[in-house]
N, C-alpha and C positions, 0 to 999 in steps of 0.2 A: 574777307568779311562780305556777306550776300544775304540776303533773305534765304527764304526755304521756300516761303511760298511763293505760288506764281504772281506777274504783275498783276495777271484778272481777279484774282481773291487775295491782299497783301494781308489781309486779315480775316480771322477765323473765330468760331466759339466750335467747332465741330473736332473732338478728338481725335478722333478717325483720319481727319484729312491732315491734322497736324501731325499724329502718329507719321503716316505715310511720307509725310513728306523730310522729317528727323529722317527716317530710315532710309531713302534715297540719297540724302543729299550732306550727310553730315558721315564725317571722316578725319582721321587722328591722319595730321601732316607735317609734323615736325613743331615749328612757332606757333608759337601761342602770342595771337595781340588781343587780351581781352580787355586791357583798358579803350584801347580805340574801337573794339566791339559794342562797350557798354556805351560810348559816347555816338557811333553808328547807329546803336539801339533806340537809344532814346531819341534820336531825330528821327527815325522811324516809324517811332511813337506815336509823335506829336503832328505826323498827318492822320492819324486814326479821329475818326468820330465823335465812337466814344466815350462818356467821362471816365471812366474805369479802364486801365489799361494795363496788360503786366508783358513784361519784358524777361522772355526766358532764357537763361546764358546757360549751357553747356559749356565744359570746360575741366581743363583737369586745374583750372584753381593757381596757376602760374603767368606771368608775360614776361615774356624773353623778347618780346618784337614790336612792341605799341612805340608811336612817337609824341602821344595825349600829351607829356611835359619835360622839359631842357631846362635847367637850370643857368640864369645868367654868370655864377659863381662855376668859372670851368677850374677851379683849382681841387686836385685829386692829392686834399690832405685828410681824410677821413673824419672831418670835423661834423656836428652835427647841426642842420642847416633847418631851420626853422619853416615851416609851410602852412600858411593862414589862407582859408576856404573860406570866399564871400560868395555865398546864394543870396536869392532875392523871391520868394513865394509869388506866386499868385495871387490877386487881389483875393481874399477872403480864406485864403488857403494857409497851411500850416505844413511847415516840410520840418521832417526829423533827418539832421545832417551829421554824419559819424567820419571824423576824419582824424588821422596820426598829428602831431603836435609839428612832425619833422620826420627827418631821414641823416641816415651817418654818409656821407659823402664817402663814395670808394676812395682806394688809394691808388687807383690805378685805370688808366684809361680805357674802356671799354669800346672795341671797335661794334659798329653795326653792322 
């Protein structure tokens, strides 16, 4: 996970340069860590200027390689494990937050 753009311009409104720099620097390499992408992202983000900001993920849509979340429950009985998302807005701000209730726990170890 890296930027695209250079350190002298971390950010852009100019397609052209953002074009450019997808096409250099972006390449299919096996793993996919797009949940620790999207959380890389958004710290990324949040040095930008600003107020309007978008965070563009490329991806084929899979993660097979992120470490974003472990479960303290290491028991691999395919039980399904409940997961409650606390955000907290910005003062004056309103955040729309879409999350799964849970997950079916594997039945089986999963090396990394």
């Amino acid at each position: 996970m890296y930027p695209v753009l250079p350190p002298t311009a971390p950010f852009t409104n100019d397609s052209t340069v953002l074009r450019a720099a997808l096409e250099h620097h972006v390449s299919a390499r096996g793993r996919t860590a797009l949940y620790d992408a999207i959380t890389t992202g958004v710290d990324y983000l949040s040095r930008g200027t600003r107020e309007r900001k978008v965070l563009v993920v490329l991806s084929d849509g899979g993660d097979n390689a992120s470490h974003g979340y472990t479960s303290t429950n290491t028991a691999h009985d395919g039980a399904f494990r409940r997961v409650r998302v606390v955000v907290r807005a910005p003062p004056g701000r309103r955040l729309l937050v879409r999350s799964r209730a849970g997950y079916l726990a594997g039945t089986t170890k999963v090396e990394p």
